[in-house]
Each structure stands twice: as structure tokens, then as C-alpha cells.
C-alpha positions in Angstrom: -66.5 30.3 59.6 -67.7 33.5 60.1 -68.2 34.8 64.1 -71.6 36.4 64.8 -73.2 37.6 68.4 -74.9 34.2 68.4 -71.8 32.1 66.7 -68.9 30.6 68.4 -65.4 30.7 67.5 -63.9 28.0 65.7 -61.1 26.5 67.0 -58.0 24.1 65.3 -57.6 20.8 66.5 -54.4 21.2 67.4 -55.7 24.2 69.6 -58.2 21.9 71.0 -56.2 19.6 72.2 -53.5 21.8 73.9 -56.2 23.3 75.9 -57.4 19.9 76.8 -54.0 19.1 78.4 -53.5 22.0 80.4 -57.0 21.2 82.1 -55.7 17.6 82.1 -52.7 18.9 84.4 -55.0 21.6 86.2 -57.2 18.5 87.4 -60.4 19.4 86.2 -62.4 17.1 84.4 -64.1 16.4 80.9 -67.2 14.8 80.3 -67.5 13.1 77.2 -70.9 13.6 75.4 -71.2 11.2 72.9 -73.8 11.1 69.9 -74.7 8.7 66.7 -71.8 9.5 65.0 -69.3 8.5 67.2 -70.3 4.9 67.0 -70.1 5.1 63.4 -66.6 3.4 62.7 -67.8 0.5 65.0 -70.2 -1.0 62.8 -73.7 1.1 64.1 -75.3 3.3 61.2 -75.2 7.1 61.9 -78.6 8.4 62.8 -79.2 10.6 60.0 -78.7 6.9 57.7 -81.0 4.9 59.9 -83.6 7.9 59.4 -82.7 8.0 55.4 -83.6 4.2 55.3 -86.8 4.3 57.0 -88.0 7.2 55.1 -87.6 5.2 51.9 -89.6 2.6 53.5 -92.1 4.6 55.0 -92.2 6.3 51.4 -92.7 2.8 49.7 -95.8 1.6 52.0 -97.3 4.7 52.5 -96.5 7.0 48.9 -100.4 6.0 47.0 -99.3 7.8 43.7 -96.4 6.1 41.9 -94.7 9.1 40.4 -94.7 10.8 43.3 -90.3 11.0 44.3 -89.4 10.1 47.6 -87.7 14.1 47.9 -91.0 15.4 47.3 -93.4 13.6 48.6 -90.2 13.8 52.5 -91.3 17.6 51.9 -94.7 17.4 52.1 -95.0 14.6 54.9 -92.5 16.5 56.9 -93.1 19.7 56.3 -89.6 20.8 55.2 -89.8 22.5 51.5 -85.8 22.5 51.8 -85.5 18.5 52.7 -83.2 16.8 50.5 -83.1 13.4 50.0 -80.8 12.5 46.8 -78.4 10.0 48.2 -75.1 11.5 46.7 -76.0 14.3 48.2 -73.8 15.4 51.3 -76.8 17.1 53.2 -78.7 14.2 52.4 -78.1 12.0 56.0 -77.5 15.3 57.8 -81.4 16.1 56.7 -83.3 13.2 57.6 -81.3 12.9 61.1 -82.6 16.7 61.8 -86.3 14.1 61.3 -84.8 11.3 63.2 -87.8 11.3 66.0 -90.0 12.1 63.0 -89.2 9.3 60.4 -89.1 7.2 63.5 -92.5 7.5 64.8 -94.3 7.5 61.4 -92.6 4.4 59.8 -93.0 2.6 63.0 -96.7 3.6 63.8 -98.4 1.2 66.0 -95.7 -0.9 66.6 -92.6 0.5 68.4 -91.6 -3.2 69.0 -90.8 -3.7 65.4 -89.0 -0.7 65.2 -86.7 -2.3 68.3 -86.0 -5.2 66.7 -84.6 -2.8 63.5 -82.1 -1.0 66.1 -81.0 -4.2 67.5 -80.3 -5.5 64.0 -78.3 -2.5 63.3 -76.3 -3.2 66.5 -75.9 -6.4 66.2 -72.3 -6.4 64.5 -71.1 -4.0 66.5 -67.8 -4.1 68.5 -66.3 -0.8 69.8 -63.5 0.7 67.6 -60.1 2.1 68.2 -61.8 5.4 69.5 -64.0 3.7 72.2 -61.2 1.5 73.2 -59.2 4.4 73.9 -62.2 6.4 75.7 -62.4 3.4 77.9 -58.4 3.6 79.1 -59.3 7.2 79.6 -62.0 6.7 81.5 -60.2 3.8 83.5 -57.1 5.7 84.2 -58.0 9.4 84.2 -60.0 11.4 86.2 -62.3 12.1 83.6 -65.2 9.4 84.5 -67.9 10.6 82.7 -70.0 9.9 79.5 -73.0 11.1 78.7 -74.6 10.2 75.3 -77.8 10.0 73.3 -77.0 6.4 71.9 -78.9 3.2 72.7 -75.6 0.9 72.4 -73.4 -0.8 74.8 -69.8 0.6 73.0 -68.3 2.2 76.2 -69.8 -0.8 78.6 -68.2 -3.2 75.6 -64.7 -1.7 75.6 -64.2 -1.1 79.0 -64.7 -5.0 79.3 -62.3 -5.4 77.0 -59.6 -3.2 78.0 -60.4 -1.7 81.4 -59.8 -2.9 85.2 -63.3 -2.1 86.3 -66.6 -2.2 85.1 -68.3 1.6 84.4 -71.9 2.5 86.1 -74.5 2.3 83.4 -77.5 4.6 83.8 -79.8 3.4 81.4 -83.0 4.9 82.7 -83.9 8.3 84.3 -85.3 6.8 87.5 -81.9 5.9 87.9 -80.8 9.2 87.2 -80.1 10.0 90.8 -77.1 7.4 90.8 -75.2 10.0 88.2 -73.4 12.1 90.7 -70.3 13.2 89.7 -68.3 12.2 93.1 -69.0 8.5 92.1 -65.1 6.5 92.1 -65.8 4.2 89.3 -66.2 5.3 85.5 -70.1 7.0 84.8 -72.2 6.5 81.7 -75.6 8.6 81.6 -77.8 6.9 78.6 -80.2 9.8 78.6 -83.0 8.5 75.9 -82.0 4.9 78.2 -80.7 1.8 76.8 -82.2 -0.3 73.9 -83.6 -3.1 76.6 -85.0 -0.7 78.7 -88.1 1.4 76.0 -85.7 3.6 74.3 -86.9 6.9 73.1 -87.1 7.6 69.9 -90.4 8.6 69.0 -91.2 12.7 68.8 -91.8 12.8 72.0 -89.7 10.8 74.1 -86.6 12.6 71.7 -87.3 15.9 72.4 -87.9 15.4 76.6 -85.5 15.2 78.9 -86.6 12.5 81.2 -88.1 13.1 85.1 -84.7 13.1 86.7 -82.2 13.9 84.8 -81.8 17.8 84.8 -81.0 17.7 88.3 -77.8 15.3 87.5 -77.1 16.2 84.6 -76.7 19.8 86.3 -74.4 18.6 88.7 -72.6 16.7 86.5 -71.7 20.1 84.1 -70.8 22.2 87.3 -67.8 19.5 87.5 -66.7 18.6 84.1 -66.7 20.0 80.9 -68.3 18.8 78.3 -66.4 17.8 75.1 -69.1 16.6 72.2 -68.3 14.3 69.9 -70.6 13.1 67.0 -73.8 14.6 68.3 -75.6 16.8 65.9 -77.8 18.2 68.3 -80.9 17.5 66.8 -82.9 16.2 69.7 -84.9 18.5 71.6 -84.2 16.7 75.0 -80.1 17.2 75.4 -80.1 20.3 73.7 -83.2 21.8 76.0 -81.2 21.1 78.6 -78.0 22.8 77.4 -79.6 25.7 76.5 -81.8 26.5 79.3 -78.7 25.8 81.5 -77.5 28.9 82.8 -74.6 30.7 81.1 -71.3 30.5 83.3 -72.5 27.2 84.8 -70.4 24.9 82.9 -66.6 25.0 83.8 -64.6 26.9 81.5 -66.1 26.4 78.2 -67.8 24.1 75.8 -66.0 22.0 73.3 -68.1 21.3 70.4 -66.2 18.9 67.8 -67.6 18.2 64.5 -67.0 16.0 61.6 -68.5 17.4 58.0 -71.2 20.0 58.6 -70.9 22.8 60.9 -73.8 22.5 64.0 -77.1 24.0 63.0 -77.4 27.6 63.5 -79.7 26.9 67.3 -76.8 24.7 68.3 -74.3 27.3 67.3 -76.4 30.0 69.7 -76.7 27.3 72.8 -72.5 27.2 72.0 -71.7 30.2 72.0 -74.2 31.1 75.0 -71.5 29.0 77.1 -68.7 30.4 75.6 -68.3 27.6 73.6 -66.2 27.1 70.4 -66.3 24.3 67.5 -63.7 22.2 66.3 -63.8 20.7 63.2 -61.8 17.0 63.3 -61.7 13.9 61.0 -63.2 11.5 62.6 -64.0 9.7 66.1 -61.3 7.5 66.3 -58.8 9.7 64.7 -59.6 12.3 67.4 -59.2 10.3 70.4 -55.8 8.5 69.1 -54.3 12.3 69.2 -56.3 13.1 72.7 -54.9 10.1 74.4 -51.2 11.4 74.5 -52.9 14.7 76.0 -54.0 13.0 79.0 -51.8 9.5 79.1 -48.4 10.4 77.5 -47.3 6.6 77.7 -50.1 4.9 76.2 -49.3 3.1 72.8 -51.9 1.8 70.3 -50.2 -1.7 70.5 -51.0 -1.8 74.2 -55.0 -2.5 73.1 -54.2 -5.3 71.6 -52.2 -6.9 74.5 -55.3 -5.8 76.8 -57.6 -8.5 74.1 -55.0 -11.2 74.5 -54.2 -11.0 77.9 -58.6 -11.1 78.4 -58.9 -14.0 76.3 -56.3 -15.8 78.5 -58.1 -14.9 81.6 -61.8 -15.4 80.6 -60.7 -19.4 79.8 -59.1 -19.3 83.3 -62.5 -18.7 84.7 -64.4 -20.5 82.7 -62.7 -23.2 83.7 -62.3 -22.6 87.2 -66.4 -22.0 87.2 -66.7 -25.6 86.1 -64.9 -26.7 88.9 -66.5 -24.9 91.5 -70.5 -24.7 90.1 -71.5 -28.4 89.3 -74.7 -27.2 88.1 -74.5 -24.9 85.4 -74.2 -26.7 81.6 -74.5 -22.8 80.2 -70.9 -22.6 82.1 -69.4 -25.1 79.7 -71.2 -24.1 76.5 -69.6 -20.2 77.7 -66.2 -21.7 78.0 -66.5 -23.9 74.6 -67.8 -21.0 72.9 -65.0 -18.8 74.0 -62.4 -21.8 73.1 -61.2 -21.2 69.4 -58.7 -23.8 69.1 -61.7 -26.3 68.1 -59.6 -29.4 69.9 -60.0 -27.6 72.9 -63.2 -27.1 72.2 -64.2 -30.6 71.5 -62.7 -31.5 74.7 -64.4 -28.7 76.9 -67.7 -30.2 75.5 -66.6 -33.8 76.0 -66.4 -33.0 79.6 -68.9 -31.2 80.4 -71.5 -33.6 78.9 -69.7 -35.9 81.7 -70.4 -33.6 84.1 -74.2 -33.0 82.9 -75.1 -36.4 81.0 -79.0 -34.8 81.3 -78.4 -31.6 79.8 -80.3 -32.0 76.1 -79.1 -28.0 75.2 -75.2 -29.4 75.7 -76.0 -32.5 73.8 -77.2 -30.5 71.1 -74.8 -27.6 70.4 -72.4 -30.3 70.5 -73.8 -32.2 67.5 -74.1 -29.0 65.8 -70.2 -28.6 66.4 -69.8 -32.0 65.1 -71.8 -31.5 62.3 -70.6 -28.5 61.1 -66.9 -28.1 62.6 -65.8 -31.8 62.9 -68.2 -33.1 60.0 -68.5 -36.7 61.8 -72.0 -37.0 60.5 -72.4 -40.5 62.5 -71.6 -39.1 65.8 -73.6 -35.8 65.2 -76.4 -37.6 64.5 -76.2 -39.7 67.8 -75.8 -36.4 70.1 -78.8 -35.1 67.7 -81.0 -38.1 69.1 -79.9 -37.9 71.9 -80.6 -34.7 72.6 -84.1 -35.4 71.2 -84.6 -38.3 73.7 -83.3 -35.9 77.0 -86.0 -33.2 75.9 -88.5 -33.9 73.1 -89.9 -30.5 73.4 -87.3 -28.8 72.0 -87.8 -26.9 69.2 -84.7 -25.8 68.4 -82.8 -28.9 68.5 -85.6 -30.2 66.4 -85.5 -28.0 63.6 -81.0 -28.2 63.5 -82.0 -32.2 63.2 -83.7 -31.6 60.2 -81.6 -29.0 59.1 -79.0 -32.1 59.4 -81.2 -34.7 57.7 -81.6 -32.2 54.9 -78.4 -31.8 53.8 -76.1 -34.2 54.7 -78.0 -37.7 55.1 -80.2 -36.3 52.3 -83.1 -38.2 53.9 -85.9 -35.7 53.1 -88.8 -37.8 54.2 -87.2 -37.9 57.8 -86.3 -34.3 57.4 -89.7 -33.6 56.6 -91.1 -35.5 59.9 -89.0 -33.5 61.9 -89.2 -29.8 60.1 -93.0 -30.4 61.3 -92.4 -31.3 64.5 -90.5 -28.6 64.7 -92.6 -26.1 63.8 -95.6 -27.8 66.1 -93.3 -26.9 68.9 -92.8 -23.6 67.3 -95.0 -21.8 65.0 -93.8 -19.0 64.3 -90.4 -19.4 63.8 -89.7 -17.9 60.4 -86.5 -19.9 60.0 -87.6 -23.4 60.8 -90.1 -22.3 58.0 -87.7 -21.4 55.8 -85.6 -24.2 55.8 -88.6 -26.5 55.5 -89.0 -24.2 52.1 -85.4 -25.3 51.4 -86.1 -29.3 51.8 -88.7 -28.6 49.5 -87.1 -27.1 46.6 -84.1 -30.1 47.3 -86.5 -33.0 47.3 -89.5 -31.4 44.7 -92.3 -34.2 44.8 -95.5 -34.6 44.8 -96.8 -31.1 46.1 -93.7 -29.7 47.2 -93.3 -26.5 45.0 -97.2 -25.9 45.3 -96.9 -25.6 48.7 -93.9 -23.1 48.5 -95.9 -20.2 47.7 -97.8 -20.4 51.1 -95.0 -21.6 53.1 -93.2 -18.0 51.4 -96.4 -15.9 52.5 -96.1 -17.1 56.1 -92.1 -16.0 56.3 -93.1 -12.8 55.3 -95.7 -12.2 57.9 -93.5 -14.0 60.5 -90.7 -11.6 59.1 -93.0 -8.7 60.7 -91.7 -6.0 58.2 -87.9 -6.5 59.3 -85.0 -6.8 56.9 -83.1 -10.1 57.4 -81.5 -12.4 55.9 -84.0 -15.3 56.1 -86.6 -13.0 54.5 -84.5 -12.4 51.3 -83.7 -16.6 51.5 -87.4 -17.2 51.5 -87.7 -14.6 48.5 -84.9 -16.4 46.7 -86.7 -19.8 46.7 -89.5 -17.8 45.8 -87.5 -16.7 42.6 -86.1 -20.5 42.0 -89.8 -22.2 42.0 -91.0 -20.0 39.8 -88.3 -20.3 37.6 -88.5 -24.3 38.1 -92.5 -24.1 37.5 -91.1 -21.9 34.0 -93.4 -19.0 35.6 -92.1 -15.4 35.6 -89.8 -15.0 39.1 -90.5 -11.3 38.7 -92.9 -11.1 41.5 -90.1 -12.3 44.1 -87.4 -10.9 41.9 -89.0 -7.3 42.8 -89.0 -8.1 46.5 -85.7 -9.5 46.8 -84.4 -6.2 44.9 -86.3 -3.6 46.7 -84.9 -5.9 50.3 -81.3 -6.1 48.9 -81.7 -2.1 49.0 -81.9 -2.6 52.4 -79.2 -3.3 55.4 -79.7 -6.5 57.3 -76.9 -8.3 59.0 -75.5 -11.4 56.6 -75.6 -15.3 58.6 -73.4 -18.1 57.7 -75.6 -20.2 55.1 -74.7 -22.0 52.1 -76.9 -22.5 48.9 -74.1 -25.0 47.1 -76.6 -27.9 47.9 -79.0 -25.8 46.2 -77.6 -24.8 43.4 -76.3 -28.3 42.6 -80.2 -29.6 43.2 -82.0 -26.6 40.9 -80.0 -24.7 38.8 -79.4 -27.8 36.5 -82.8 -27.8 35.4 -82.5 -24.3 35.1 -81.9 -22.1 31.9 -78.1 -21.3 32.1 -78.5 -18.1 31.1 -80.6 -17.6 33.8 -78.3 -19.8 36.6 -75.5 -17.8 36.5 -77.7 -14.9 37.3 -79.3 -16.3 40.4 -75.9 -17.4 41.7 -74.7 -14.0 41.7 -78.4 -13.2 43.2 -77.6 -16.0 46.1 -74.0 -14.6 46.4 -75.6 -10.7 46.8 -78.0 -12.4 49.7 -75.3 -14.0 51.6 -72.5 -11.1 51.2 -73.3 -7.7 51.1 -70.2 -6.9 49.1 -71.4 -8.8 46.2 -74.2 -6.4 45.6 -71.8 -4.2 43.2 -71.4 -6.9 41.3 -75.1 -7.9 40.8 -76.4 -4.4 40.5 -74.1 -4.2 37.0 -75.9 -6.6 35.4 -78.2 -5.3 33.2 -81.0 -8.6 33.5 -81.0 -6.9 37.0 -81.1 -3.4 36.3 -84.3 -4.3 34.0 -85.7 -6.2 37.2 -88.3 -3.4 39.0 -89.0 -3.1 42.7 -91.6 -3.7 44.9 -92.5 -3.8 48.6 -90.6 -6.8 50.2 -93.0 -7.5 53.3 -95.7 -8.1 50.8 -96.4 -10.8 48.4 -100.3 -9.9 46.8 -102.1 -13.2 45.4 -102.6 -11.1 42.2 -98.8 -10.7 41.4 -98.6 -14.1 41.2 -98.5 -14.7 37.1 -100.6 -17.1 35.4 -98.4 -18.2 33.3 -94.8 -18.4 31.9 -92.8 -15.4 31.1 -89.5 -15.0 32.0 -86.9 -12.8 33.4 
């Protein structure tokens, strides 16, 4: 790269981290400033590929005039002439992160909850990788303690559970910014836009401001350690503020600026190079840290993680167990230990004795009949711990709708299954996935009114859905696709939905549509079977999609708006696919 006034140097890695070892053995301190990309590896989308997807959605609710590209019409909206959006493209992610805030706020208009729900989907999955477990030995056993980062996930809190000997201080909001002070003995972790249970920010606004609070600590916090970045772009306006107004000379030594793909924006270079800061280009996260930890703990080796998990397991039963002994009134205490317990034996015994223990409890009762029902597969006794369940708390909705659920498919009794999905949903109305699987008995039993009803039933678990991608939604799609296809109407109306959804990320759930398939598809033209089992296999697994999308039946299929299902699409009469 070429230096400038307002450019840094750019540094090896190898440079890097021999620097990083001689302050290592001078005693001063790093602080590790962490962005989206560094959670990357463990299973959270990169901010620039959360943006990309909810521009396309924002584009397919919003975009009026149907020739109208999503690149141009991302220009106009966002005021960007240069904005590219073709997704082979390599500036493609690094573009819409730079409108992270942006995409954020207008796709999510009105209803910040919803867009919530969409980060807690994406972070569902997660569990920290290689690199966080190694941060968190770092942190544990060095005297660098600090972490500050722009992410909403629990990564560093995660691993440090994992593999360290004392849990780190988790400022999640910036009235608790006063807590960050660098003297602190135990491990630090500033959440600057706070944590994703306490209002994150990530609307224009709330991006671009550094919280009431935290310049003073964050101030402090620089005049001790140094900061090393990794996988923050720099393209909020609240961190970076704050690291450009800060003084020059205030930050120890100099500031380490690692990147992955892209060199930093040309502002971010100038706020480097105003600290005397250089870039380091590195391949990845976890690759980076593996090298860093024999800077700073020469006898660490990568097998010792996997001891830490082992020897963890071995000491959370301990507890779990000791806990039963000494609280007699805590059934969540047993359903912890059973849950952590996965030699299923074990298991069946942990829940044995606790429902000795706590003959009352209906929620014990219950999970164990599911574990009967679905690990042990003794259908009799399942059913009794299902009733009796039922008996110790009528009221429960949940334990309702799993009674059904076992009715349905494996005593095949649908009229009881029926009696009970209602109940069910009495106690809980909007529940999307007792709704669903009421869908499900329909399209196994298919009397009287049973696929008339469907398309209602579908419309409601679309609504309920509340424009989120998930797995129920595309399962309510899908027995949208096989009614019509049963009623020898065109699918294509929840064919378009499912395809436009599929395009989508939404974490996958144990389900299994073999009952299903063995109830519909027989009456189904075969052709047309062996597409909608590689349909239900694209639903359930996301690395069937390949497969599907090379079909050419669904390459012909076109795409709509999943979160809608208009009256009028609904064809009058037969068709085909």
C-alpha cells in the first residue's frame, strides 16, 4: 500500500506479532477491540451480510416497479451512486456494512422488536471458535484484561465459561460505563452499542453515538492499553468518533489495526495514522490469535482447549448433582443436570429421580415424556407422563400442544390430536408452531374440511411469523405447496414464497416429514414427489439447497414475498408446476 500524510504504514504479521511480545515482556497491556468480523468463524454473520440480506428484503417489500434491480434502486435509496450489490462481488458485503445503521433502520421501520428477534436468530447457533477460546486464556492468564467491541453477542462471556477460571465483567450498557476502569482484577468487556437483551443500537442513530458515559472510560481505558483491532471495519460513527477526536499521543505506543480482505476506508486510515498507527493485513480471526498466543503464553497448546471442555463437563454434572442434594426445591435443577447428561441412561435416571423428588412438578413430567417419546420411543410410558403432566397443570400450553404432537404421529389418533391441538392453541394463540403442526394433522388425516381449512390456518402462520425467517414459516409454506398439489391446484403461489424464504438464512430444527411423505406424496404425481422431497430436504438442511436449486422445475419456479400470501394469488383452478 502506498504511505500518504494521512496513511499509515503497513506492517507484516510477523512484524506484528514480534512487537506484540516485546510489550508482552515490557508489561504493558493490549486491549482487544473486537468487531463483526471476528465472530465470523463462530457461526454469527459478518455485518456487512446481515446488512446485504436485509437490503434484499427491504428491496422486495418496498421496490413498487418490478424491473427496477436491487443495485440500482440500493443507490438511489441510499444515496451511494458507487453502491454495489452483485453478490459475487468482493466489495459487495464490504458496501452494505459501510449502510449497516442504514439498511437497519429502514427495513425494520416501526418495529425494532422484529429486527431483535432477526439478530437473535442469527446468534442463535453460535459457539465461540478457536480464536475466542484462545482470547479467553489470554484474558484469564495475561495481563491483558480488556475487550472492547461493537458486537451484540456473548462469544468472550461464552468462552471464558468454557475455558477460563473466572468469569469476565460484562458492561453491556453505558450507564454501567463507569464500572470499565482499567485497574479492575478480573477480565473487562465494554459492549459499547450494549448487549442484545439490553436495546442494542443499531439504528442511524444509536450507531453513530457514543453513549452518555463511555468517553470518559473508554479514555482511561486507551491511556493503559493499547488497542489491537480485529475485524472492525470502522464503519460506525460512535467507536470511530471517539478514536478520532481522541487526542494524538494519548494511546500508549501505537495503534494496531489488523485487517482481513479490504484495506480500512480511507477516514479510518487518517484516524490510524493520527495515532501513529499501522495496518496489518492477516488471514483470519482465529488464525491470528493461534500465532499471538505463543507471543504472550509460550506453553499453551491447542489440545489444552479441549481438555479445558472435558474437564467442564465433568464438573458441571458434579454440581448439578450436588445442587439436587442441597436445594429440595428446584425441578429446573434436575431438568439442567438431565439436559447436560448425554449418556441418555444417565439421563433417564437423573429424571427418574428427580420426579421422586418433585412428584408435582408437571414441566419435569413433561420433558420427560418428551425424552421417552423421542429418545427411548416407549410410546406407552410417554403417553402416561403426557397425562400426567396434563392432570398436574391443565393450563399448560406447551405440554398440550407436544401431546398432540405425540397423538399425531405415533398413536395416529387424529381426532384426539385434533382435541388437544385446540386446546392448545386456546391456551395459546399465537403460537405459530402449535398452528403449524395442527396444519400437519391436517394434511395426515384429510377429512371432511381439513385441506379447506389449510389455507387460513397458513395465513395466520405468516402473520404470527411477524416477517422473520424460520423454519416453521417455510414448514407452513410447504404444506401450503402439498394441498394445493393434493387439491390438483397450481402450488406456485406457496412455491414462490418458499423460494424467495429458502433465499434467506434461518436456523434449521430437528423435524421430520417421513410421516408426511408416506401420507401425501402417494397420491401425488411422481414426477412431482420427488421434487417436493428434495424441497422438504432443502427446508430441513441448508446444505441441500445446492441440490434443489439445480433442478430446472425449480429454476422455472419465480419468487415472491414470503410474509405475504394475497387472496388473489390463490388460483382458481388446476395448473401445475
Amino acid at each position: 500500500m502506498t504511505n500518504g500524510e494521512h496513511s499509515p504504514k503497513e506492517w507484516s504479521e510477523k512484524g506484528l506479532l514480534a512487537e506484540i511480545r516485546k510489550l508482552h515482556q515490557q508489561g504493558r497491556s493490549l486491549a482487544f477491540i473486537l468487531g463483526a468480523g471476528a465472530s465470523a468463524s463462530s457461526g454469527i454473520p459478518t455485518g456487512g451480510k446481515l446488512a446485504y440480506g436485509w437490503l434484499q428484503e427491504w428491496h422486495q417489500r418496498e421496490c413498487l416497479e418490478p424491473d427496477t434491480d436491487l443495485q440500482s434502486w440500493a443507490r438511489e435509496q441510499l444515496k451511494n451512486p458507487a453502491f454495489i450489490t452483485h453478490q459475487d462481488a468482493k466489495p459487495a458485503y464490504q458496501d452494505a456494512a459501510s449502510h449497516y445503521a442504514t439498511i437497519f433502520e429502514r427495513r425494520f421501520a416501526g418495529d425494532y422488536t422484529s429486527g431483535y428477534a432477526a439478530l437473535e436468530d442469527a446468534m442463535e447457533d453460535a459457539a465461540p471458535s478457536v480464536g475466542y477460546s484462545i482470547l479467553a486464556k489470554i484474558l484469564d492468564e495475561t495481563h491483558h484484561r480488556v475487550v472492547v467491541t461493537t458486537n451484540f453477542d456473548n462469544l468472550v462471556a461464552d468462552a471464558m465459561a468454557i475455558h477460563a477460571s473466572r468469569s469476565p465483567l460484562i458492561v453491556g450498557h453505558e450507564a454501567l460505563a463507569g464500572f470499565a476502569r482499567p485497574q479492575l482484577r478480573r477480565p473487562l468487556v465494554a459492549k459499547i452499542h450494549r448487549d442484545l437483551h439490553l436495546a442494542p443500537k443499531n439504528d442511524r442513530e444509536g450507531v453513530n453515538t457514543l453513549g452518555q458515559g463511555w468517553g470518559n472510560s473508554l479514555s482511561q481505558l486507551f491511556q493503559y492499553s493499547t488497542p489491537l483491532v480485529l475485524g472492525y471495519g470502522g464503519n460506525d460513527g460512535s467507536l470511530m468518533g471517539f478514536l478520532n477526536d481522541l487526542p494524538a499521543g494519548h494511546i500508549p505506543g501505537r495503534l494496531f489495526w489488523c485487517y482481513r480482505d479490504e484495506p480500512p476506508a480511507q477516514n479510518v486510515l487518517a484516524t490510524i495514522a493520527k495515532h501513529s498507527g499501522v495496518i496489518v493485513k492477516i488471514s483470519g480471526f482465529d488464525e491470528f490469535m493461534q500465532e499471538l498466543v505463543k507471543q504472550v503464553l509460550p506453553e499453551f497448546k491447542l489440545g489444552q482447549l479441549v481438555r479445558d471442555i472435558d474437564q467442564l463437563a465433568k464438573e458441571r454434572k458434579e454440581k448439578y448433582r450436588e445442587a439436587i442434594k442441597k436445594n429440595p426445591d428446584s425441578w429446573w435443577v434436575v431438568e439442567l443436570a438431565a439436559q447436560a447428561e448425554t449418556d441418555m441412561d444417565k439421563r433417564e435416571a437423573i429424571y427418574r429421580e428427580g420426579l421422586k423428588k418433585f412428584p408435582q412438578s408437571a414441566e419435569l413430567a413433561g420433558n420427560f415424556a418428551n425424552f421417552l417419546a423421542d429418545q427411548r420411543h416407549d410410546y406407552d410410558e410417554a403417553e402416561r407422563y403426557y397425562r400426567k403432566a396434563l392432570e398436574l397443570d391443565p393450563s399448560h400450553a406447551a405440554h398440550t400442544g407436544n401431546f398432540a404432537n405425540f397423538l399425531a404421529s405415533q398413536r395416529h389418533d387424529y381426532d384426539k390430536a385434533e382435541h388437544y391441538y385446540r386446546k392448545a392453541l386456546e391456551l395459546g394463540p399465537n403460537d405459530p408452531y402449535a398452528l403449524a403442526n395442527f396444519a400437519h394433522l391436517r394434511l395426515l388425516r384429510r377429512q371432511g374440511d381439513d385441506l379447506a381449512q389449510l389455507p387460513a390456518m397458513l395465513a395466520q402462520v405468516i402473520t404470527l411469523a411477524k416477517g422473520q425467517a424460520s423454519q416453521i414459516l417455510a414448514e407452513a409454506l410447504f404444506y401450503g405447496v402439498l394441498s394445493q398439489a393434493l387439491g390438483q391446484h397450481s402450488p406456485t403461489p406457496y412455491l414462490a414464497r418458499l423460494k424467495r424464504l429458502l433465499a434467506l438464512s434461518y436456523p434449521r430444527g430437528d423435524w421430520d416429514f417421513t410421516p408426511l411423505f408416506d401420507a401425501v406424496l402417494p397420491d401425488i404425481d411422481p414426477a412431482q414427489a420427488q421434487h417436493y422431497r428434495a424441497l422438504g430436504a432443502a427446508i430441513l438442511d441448508a446444505a441441500a439447497l445446492p441440490a434443489l436449486g439445480a433442478l430446472p422445475w425449480w429454476q422455472a419456479v419465480p419468487e415472491a414475498d414470503p410474509f405475504t400470501l394475497p387472496e388473489e394469488d390463490q388460483p382458481p383452478s388446476a395448473s401445475g408446476v
